[in-house]
C-alpha positions in Angstrom: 45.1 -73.5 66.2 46.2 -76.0 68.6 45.6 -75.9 72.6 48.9 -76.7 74.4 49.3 -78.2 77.5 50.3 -76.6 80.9 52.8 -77.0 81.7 54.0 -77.4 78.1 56.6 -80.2 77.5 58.4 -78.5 74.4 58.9 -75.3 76.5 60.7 -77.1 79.5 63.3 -78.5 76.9 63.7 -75.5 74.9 63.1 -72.2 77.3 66.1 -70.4 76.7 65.9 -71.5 72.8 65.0 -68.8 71.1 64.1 -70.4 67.6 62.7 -73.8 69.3 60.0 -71.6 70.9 59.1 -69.5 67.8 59.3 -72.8 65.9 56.7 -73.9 68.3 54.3 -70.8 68.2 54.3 -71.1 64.4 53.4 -74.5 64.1 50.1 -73.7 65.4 50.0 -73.9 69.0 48.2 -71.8 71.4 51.0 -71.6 74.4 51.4 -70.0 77.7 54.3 -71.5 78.6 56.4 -70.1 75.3 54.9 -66.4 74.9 56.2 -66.1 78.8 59.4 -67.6 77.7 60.0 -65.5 74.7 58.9 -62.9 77.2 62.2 -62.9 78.7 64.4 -63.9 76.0 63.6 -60.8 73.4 65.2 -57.8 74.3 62.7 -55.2 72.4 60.8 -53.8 75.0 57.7 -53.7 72.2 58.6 -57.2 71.4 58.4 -58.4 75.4 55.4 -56.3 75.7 53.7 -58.3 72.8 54.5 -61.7 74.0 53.4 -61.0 77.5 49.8 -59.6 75.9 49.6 -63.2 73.9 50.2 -64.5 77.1 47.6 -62.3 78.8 44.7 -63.4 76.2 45.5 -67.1 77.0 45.2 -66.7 80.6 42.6 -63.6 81.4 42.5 -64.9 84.8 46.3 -65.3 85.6 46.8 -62.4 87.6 50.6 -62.4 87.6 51.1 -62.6 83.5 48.2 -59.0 83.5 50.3 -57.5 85.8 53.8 -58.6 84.2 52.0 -57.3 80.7 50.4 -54.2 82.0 54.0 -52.9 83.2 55.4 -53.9 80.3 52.8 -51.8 78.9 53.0 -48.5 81.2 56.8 -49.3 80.5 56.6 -48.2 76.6 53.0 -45.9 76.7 53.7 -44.1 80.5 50.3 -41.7 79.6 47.6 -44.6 79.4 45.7 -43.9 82.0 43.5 -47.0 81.4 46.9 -49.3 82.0 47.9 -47.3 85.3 44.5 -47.4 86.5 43.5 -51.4 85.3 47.4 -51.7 87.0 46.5 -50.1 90.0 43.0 -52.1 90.8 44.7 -55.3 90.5 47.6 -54.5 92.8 44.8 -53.1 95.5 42.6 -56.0 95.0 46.0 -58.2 95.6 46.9 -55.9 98.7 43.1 -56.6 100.2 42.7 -60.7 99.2 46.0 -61.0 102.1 44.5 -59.5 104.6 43.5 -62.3 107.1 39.8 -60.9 107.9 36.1 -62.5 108.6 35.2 -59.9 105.3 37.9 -62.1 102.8 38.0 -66.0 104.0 37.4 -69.3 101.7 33.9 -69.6 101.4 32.0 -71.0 98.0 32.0 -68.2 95.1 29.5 -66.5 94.2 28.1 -66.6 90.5 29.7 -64.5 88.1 28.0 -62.7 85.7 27.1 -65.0 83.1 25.9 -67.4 85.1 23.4 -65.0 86.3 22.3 -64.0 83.7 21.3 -67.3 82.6 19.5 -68.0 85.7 17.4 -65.4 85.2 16.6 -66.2 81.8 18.7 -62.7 79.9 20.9 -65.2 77.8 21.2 -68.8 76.7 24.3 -70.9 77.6 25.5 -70.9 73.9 25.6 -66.9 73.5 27.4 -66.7 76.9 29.9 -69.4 75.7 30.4 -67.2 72.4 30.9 -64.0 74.3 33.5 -65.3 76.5 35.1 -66.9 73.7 35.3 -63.1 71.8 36.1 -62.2 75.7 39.5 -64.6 75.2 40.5 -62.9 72.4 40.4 -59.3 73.2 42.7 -56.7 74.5 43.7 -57.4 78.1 43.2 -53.5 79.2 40.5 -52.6 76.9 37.2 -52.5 78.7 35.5 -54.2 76.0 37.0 -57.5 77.6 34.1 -57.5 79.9 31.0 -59.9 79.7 28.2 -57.6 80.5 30.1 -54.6 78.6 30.3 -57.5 75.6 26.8 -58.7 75.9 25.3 -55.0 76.0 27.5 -54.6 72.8 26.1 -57.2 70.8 22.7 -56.7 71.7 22.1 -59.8 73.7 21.1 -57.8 76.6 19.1 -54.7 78.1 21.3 -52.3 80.6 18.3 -52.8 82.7 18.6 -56.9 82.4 22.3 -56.4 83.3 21.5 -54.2 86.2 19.3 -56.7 87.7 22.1 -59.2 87.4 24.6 -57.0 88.8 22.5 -56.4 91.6 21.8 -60.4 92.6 25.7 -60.6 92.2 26.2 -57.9 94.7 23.9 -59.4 97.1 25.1 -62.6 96.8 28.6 -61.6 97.4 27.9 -59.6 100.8 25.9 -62.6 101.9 29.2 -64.8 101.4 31.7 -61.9 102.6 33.8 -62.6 99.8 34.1 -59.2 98.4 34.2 -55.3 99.3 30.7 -53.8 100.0 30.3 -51.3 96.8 28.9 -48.0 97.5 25.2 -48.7 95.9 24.9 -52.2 98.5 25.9 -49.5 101.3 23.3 -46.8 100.1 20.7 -49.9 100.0 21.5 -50.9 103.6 21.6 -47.9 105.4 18.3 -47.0 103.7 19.6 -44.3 101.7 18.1 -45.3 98.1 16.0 -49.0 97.7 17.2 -51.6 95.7 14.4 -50.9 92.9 16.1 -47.3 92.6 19.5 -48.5 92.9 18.8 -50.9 89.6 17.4 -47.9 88.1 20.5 -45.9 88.5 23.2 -48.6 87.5 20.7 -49.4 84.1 20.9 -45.4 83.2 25.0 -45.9 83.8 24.9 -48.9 82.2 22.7 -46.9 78.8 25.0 -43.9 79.1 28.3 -45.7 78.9 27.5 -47.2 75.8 26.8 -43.7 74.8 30.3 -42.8 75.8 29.3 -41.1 78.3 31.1 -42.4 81.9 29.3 -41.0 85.1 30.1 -42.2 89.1 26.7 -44.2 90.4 26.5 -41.3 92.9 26.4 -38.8 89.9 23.8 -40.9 88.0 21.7 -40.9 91.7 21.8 -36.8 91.8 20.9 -36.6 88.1 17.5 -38.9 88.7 17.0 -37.1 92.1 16.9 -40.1 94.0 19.5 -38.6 96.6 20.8 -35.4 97.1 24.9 -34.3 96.6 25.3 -33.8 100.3 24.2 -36.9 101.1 25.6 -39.0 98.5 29.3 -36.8 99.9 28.7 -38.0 103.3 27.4 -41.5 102.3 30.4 -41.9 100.6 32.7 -40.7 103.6 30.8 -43.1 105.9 31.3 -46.1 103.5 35.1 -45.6 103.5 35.0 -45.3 106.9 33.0 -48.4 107.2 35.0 -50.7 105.1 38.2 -49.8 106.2 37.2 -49.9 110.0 37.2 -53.8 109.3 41.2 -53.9 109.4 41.9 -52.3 112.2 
């Protein structure tokens, strides 16, 4: 296969030519620009929806071809609740990233997962660059697609390893402001749980989600004992209250 480039030459000479841009895709290339274009040139609903989900894979972190597909999706399939739901976060997440606040402003990023996980010695630099490569080439709503589900999969990691990690991500975000405070990082501040039982809970979500078996962090909390039902309720309440006191 053949990377194309963006924007793609061929595409802005031929995007309303139907066989041009099939002619394209079949001699090999790997192009954003012509699955968008056929996009809005077939007129099977299943065919659009395909097109935009090639598109998708190409560009996991173009947020306006996810949402395009995942209509597209809803569109044809209106009972996935995995769509509506993947559909929903990304429109929130859209809704919170314009609100002009000192809790979302440029500041440097923190470290995604991978990176991490590396720093801390979990993974080498070659598996993460294979995982995200079988990341690329996934389903765009599956939750497979993401690292630490992917890494977990293939055995390249503990849940307890990718607890730790997701713990150092979380505190690295709230120390740049560049992201909502999760319930677990409120439970930790307020001295509700401590960040050694907090890691304990997300590694036994982590170990029973590979199980099949998906379970709130407040549930997994109750279940070890390490907070009580009425206080993870109110917790929860207070959090809400909390984050949403920041806009007003």
């Amino acid at each position: 296969m053949k990377q194309c480039s963006h924007p793609c030459k061929t595409v802005a000479f031929n995007h309303n030519n139907l066989e041009k841009l099939r002619s394209h895709l079949l001699e090999g290339y790997q192009c954003l620009d012509a699955w968008l274009a056929l996009s809005q040139l077939v007129g099977d609903p299943r065919q659009r929806r395909d097109c935009l989900e090639r598109a998708s894979v190409l560009a996991p972190d173009n947020t306006q071809v996810r949402i395009a597909y995942l209509e597209a999706h809803i569109a044809l399939e209106p009972n996935d609740v995995t769509a509506q739901q993947t559909l929903a976060e990304i429109r929130t997440m859209q809704l919170l990233s314009g609100m002009k606040t000192d809790h979302f402003h440029e500041k440097p990023r923190a470290r995604l997962i991978g990176d991490v996980l590396i720093s801390i010695g979990a993974i080498s630099g070659d598996e993460l660059s294979d995982v995200l490569r079988v990341q690329k080439s996934g389903s765009v709503i599956s939750t497979e697609r993401r690292v630490g589900q992917l890494l977990l999969k293939k055995g390249l990691i503990t849940p307890s390893k990718l607890a730790q990690a997701l713990i150092i991500q979380q505190q690295e975000r709230s120390q740049l402001r560049i992201a909502p405070q999760v319930l677990g990082e409120y439970l930790v501040e307020q001295n509700y749980i401590t960040p050694q039982q907090l890691e304990l809970a997300l590694a036994e979500q982590l170990r029973l989600d590979q199980k099949g078996q998906r379970l709130s962090l407040g549930q997994i909390l109750v279940r070890l004992n390490l907070i009580s039902q009425a206080r993870i309720e109110s917790a929860a309440k207070e959090h809400e209250l909390s984050f949403w006191s920041k806009f007003g």
